[in-house]
C-alpha positions in Angstrom: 0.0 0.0 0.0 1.5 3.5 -0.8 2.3 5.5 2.0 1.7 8.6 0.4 0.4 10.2 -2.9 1.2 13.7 -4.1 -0.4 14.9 -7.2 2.1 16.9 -9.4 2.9 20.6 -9.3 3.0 23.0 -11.9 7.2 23.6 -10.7 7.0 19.6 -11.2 8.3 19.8 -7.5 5.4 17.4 -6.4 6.9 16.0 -2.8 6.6 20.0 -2.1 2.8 20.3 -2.6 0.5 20.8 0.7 -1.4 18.6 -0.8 0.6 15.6 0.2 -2.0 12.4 1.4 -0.9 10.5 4.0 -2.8 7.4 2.6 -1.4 4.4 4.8 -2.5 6.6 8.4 -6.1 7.5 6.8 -6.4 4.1 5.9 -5.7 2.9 9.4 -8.0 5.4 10.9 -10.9 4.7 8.2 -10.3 0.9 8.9 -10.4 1.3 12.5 -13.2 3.7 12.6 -15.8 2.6 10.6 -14.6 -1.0 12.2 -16.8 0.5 15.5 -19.8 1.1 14.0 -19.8 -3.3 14.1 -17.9 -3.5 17.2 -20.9 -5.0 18.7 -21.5 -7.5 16.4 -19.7 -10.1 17.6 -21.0 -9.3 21.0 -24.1 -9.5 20.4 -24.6 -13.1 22.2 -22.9 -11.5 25.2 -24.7 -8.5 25.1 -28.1 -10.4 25.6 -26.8 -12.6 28.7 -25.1 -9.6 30.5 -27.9 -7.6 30.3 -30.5 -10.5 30.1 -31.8 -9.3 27.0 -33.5 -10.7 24.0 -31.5 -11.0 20.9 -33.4 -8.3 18.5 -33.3 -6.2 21.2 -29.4 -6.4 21.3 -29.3 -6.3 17.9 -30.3 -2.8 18.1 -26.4 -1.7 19.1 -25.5 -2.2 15.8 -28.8 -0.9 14.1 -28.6 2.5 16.1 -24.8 2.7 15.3 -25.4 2.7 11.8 -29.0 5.1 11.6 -26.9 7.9 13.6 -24.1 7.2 10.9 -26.3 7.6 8.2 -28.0 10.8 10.1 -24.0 11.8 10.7 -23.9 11.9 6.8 -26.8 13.7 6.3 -25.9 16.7 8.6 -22.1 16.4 9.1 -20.5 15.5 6.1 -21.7 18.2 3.6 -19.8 20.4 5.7 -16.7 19.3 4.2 -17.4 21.2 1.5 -17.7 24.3 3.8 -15.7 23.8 6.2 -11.5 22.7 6.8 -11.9 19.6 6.5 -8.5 18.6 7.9 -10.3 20.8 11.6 -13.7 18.7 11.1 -11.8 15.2 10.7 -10.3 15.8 14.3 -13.1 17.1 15.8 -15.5 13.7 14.4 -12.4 11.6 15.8 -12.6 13.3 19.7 -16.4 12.7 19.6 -15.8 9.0 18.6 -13.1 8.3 21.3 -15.5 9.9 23.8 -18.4 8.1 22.7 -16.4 4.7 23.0 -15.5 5.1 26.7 -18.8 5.8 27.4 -20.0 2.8 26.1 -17.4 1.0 28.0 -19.0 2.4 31.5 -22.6 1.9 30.2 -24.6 0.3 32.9 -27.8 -0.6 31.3 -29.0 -1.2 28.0 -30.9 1.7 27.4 -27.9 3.2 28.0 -25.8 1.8 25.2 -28.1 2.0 23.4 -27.4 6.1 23.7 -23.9 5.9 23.3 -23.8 3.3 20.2 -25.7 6.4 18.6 -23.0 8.5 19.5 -20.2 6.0 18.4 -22.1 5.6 14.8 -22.0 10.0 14.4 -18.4 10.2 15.2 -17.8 7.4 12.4 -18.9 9.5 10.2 -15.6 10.9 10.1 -15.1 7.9 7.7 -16.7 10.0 4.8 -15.0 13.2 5.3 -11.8 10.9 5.0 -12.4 9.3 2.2 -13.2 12.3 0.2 -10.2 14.3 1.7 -8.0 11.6 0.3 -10.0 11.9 -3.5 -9.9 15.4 -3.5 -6.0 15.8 -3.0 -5.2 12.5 -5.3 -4.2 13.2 -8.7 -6.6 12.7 -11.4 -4.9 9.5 -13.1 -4.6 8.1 -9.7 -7.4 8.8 -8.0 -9.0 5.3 -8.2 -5.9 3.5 -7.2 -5.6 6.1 -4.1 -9.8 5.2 -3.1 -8.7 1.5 -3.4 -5.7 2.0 -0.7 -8.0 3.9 1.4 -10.6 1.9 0.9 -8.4 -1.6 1.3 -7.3 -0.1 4.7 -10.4 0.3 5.5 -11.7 -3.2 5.2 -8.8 -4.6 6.5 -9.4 -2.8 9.8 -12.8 -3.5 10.1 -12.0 -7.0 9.6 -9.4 -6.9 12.5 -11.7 -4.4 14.7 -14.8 -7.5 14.2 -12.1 -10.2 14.7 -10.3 -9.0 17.4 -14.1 -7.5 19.1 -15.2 -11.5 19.3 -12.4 -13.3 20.0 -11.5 -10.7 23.0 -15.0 -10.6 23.8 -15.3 -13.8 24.6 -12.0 -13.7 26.6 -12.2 -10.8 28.5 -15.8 -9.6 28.0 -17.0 -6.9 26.3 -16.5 -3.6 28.4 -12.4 -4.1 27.5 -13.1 -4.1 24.0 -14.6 -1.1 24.3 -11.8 0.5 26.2 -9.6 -0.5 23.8 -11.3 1.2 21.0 -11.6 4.2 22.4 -7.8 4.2 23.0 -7.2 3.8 19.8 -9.5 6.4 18.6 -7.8 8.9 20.9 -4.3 8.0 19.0 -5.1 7.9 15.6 -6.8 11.3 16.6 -3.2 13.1 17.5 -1.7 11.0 14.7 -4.0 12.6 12.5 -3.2 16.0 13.9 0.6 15.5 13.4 0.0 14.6 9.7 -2.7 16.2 8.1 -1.5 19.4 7.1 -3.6 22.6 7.4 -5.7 22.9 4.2 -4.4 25.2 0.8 -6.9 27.6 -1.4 -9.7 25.6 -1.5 -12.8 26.0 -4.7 -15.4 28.1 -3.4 -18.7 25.9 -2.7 -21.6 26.4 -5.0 -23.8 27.6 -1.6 -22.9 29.2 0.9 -24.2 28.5 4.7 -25.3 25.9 6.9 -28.8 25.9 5.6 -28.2 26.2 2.4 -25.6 23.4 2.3 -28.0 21.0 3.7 -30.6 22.2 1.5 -28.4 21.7 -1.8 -28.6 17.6 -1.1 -31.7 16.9 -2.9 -31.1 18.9 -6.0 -27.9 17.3 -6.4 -30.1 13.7 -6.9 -32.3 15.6 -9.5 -29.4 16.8 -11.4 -27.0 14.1 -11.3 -28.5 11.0 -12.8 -25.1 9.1 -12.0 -25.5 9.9 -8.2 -29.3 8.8 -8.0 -28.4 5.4 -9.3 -25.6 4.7 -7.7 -27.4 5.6 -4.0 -30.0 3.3 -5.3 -27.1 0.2 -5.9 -25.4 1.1 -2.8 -28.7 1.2 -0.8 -29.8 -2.5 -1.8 -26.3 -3.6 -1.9 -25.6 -2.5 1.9 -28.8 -3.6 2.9 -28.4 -7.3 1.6 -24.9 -7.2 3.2 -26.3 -6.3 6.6 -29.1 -9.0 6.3 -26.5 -11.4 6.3 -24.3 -10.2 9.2 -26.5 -9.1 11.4 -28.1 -12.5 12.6 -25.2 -14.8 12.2 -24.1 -14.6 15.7 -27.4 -15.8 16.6 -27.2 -18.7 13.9 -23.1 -19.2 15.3 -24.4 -19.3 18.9 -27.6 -21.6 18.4 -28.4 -25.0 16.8 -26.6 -27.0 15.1 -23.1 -24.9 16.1 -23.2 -23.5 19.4 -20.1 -21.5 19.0 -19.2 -18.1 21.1 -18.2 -14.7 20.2 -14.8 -15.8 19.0 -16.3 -17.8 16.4 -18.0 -14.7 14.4 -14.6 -12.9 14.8 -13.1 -15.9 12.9 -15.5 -16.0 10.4 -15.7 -11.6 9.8 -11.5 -12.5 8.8 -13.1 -14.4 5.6 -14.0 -10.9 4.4 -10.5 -10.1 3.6 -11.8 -10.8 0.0 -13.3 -7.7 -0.2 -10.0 -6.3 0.1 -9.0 -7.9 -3.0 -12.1 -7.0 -4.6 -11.4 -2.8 -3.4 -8.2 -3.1 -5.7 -10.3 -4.7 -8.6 -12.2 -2.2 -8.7 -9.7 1.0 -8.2 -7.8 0.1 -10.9 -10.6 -0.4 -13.0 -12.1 3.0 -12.0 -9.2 4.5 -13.3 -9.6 3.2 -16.7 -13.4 3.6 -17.7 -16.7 4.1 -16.1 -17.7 0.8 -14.0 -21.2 -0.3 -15.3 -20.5 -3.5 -15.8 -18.3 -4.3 -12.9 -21.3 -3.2 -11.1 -23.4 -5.1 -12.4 -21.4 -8.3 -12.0 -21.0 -7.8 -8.5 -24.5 -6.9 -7.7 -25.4 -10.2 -9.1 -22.5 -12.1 -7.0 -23.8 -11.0 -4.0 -27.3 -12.1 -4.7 -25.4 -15.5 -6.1 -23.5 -15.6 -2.2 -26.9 -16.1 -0.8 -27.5 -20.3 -2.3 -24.3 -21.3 -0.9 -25.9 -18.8 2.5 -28.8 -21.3 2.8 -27.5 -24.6 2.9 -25.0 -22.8 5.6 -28.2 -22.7 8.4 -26.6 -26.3 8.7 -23.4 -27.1 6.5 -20.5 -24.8 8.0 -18.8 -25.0 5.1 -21.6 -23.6 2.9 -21.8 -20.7 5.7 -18.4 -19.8 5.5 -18.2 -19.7 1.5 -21.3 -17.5 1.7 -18.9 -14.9 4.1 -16.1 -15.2 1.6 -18.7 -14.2 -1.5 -20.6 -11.4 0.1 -17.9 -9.9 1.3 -15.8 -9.8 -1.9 -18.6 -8.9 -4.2 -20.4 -6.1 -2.0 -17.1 -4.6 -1.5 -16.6 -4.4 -4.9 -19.9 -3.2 -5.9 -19.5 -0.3 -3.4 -16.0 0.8 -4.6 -17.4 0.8 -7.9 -19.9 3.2 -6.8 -17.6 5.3 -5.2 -15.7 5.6 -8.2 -18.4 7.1 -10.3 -19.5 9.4 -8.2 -16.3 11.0 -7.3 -16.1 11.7 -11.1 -18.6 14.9 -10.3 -16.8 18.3 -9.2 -14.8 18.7 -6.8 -16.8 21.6 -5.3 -19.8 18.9 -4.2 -18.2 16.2 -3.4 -18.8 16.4 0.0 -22.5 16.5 -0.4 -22.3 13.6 -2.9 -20.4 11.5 -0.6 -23.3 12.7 1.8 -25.9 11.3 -0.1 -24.6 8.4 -1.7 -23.4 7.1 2.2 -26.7 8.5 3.5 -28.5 5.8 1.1 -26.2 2.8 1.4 -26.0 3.1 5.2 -29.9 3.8 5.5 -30.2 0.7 3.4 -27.9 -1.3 5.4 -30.0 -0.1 9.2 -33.2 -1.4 7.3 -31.3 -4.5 6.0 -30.2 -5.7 9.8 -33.7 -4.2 11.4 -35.3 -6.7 8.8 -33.0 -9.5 9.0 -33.0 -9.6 12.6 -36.7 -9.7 13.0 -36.8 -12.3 10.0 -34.7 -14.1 11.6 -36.4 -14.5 15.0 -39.9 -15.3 13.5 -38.9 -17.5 10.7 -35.0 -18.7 11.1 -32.2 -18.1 9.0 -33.7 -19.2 5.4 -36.2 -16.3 5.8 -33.0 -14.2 6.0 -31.4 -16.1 2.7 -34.4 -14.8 0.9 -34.5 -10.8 2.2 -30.6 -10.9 1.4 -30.9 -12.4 -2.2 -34.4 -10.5 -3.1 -32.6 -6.8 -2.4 -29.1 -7.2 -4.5 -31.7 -9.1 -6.4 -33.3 -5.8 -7.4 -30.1 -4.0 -7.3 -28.5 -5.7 -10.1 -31.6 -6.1 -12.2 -31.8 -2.3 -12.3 -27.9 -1.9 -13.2 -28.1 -4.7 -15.6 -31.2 -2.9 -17.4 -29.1 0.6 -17.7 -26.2 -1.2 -18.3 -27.2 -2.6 -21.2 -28.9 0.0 -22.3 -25.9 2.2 -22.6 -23.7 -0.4 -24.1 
């Protein structure tokens, strides 16, 4: 992974520019950010005996986390476009170390249930990262730079879930906690050390708080691009969270009976997304992605067969991880690198809405799963999961071919 990309200078003096991006330390933070907002997901099991709870109703850690992301992205991340963005990233990164300890010292349910809120806003750092890296990458580049980001950034999640079960189950789950929040407090004053203080930026097209936030719908009516895309990445995220959100459940019950260690172990087999984030980056770079799309919207409907027979065959289950993983990853990158081909001057907002859709999609997609889950097992969830990419990639294969 590069360690840093500098886009060239008109002196040709690139290692110079302000503009430098520290890629390998915004990957680490994006990785280990976003990795909270499934901290508890591995937990989950835990979660319900400590506080003698039923499992929906634990499941709603991770539901909350991700409907106050997707608020966070509706109010917070347009501001990068107003605002430093380099000032906003460390501010997001306090409140998310802050919000972490609390949750360690949560004594009720209710309670987390307040600060996971807070822990999914201050990830929403994620997507003033992510753009901040787009924005400062040269043009040629700029998908291979997403796809570092972006790699880092499922690599850490898949250490945060990993290391969130297998500790879990070890030392219970206030630690984990703790632990987070100690690294959100570091990457925090790494981040200060290393993100430099922000050069002449484009004016935005609005100007205000209010107006900023009012500017998000228009940007769906003019941007045909951006309206599909949310749509994909909506339906995409929300099959991938129909799939993860109960499986600690299914690990935990009949015919496994595994603890919190075990969903750790299985989040690793996700790594393929990884290799899926640098498919997709380098093809980004070379022409727009219909296609790719639409081949890994219909993979991660495909995931879900092998995701039925795995209510009972581990092996099926754990082929299922490998697949979703890899081809919503991939999908979602894709997305990403479409969108960030509008100007500069929006991007913000049209990381806004694009992340407000796919993580509204994915809070839905767990809400749903969950409750399918606990009324008719886990084939009911096979079926939600395969019936939304379903749609997903019908749609993109329709305007895919169309455009051909």
């Amino acid at each position: 992974m590069e360690r840093a990309v500098t886009p060239p200078t008109a002196t040709g003096r690139g290692a110079s520019s302000p503009r430098r991006v520290p890629v390998l330390l915004l990957a680490v933070a994006c990785g280990m950010t976003v990795g909270n907002l499934y901290l508890a997901l591995p937990l989950l099991d835990v979660l319900a005996d400590h506080f003698d709870a039923s499992q929906p109703s634990t499941s709603l850690v991770v539901v909350l986390s991700q409907a106050a992301y997707a608020l966070g992205l509706v109010l917070v991340v347009p501001l990068g476009d107003m605002l430093d963005q380099r000032r906003l990233i460390l501010v997001l990164m306090a409140v998310e170390a802050a919000a972490l300890l609390a949750a360690a010292l949560a004594p009720s349910l209710a309670l987390l249930y307040l600060v996971a809120f807070g822990v999914g806003a201050g990830a929403v750092v994620v997507m003033v990262m992510v753009p901040y890296a787009a924005s400062r990458a040269p043009e040629h580049a700029r998908g291979r730079v997403l796809a570092s980001v972006m790699s880092g950034l499922l690599i850490g999640s898949l250490l945060v879930r990993f290391l969130s079960g297998v500790l879990g189950e070890l030392v219970g789950w206030r630690p984990v906690y703790l632990g987070a929040a100690a690294a959100s407090l570091i990457l925090t004053l790494l981040l200060a050390l290393r993100l430099r203080p922000e050069a002449k930026r484009p004016e935005p097209a609005t100007h205000g708080y209010g107006a900023l936030i009012a500017s998000l719908p228009g940007l769906l009516r003019e941007h045909a691009v951006l309206r599909e895309r949310a749509l994909y990445g909506a339906l995409c995220f929300a099959a991938f969270a129909a799939f993860w959100t109960p499986l600690p459940f299914l690990l935990a019950g009949d015919p496994y009976h595994y603890g919190s260690g075990a969903v750790g172990l299985v989040s690793l087999l996700g790594v393929g997304g990884v290799v899926a984030a640098g498919i997709a980056g380098r093809q980004a770079d070379r022409a727009p992605g219909g296609r790719l799309t639409f081949l890994m919207l219909t993979g991660v409907t495909l995931s879900f067969l092998p995701a039925l027979g795995g209510g009972s065959q581990l092996w099926l289950l754990l082929l299922a991880a490998i697949l979703v993983d890899f081809t919503a990853q991939g999908a979602h990158l894709s997305n990403q690198g479409e969108i960030y081909r509008l100007p500069v001057q929006i991007r913000g907002r049209v990381t806004s809405v694009y992340m407000t859709a796919y993580f509204m999609g994915g809070a839905v997609g767990g809400m749903a799963s969950a409750g399918a889950y606990a009324a008719w097992g886990w084939s009911a969830v096979c079926l939600l999961g395969g019936g939304l990419s379903g749609v997903a990639a019908l749609v993109c294969g329709i305007r895919w071919w169309r455009d051909r």
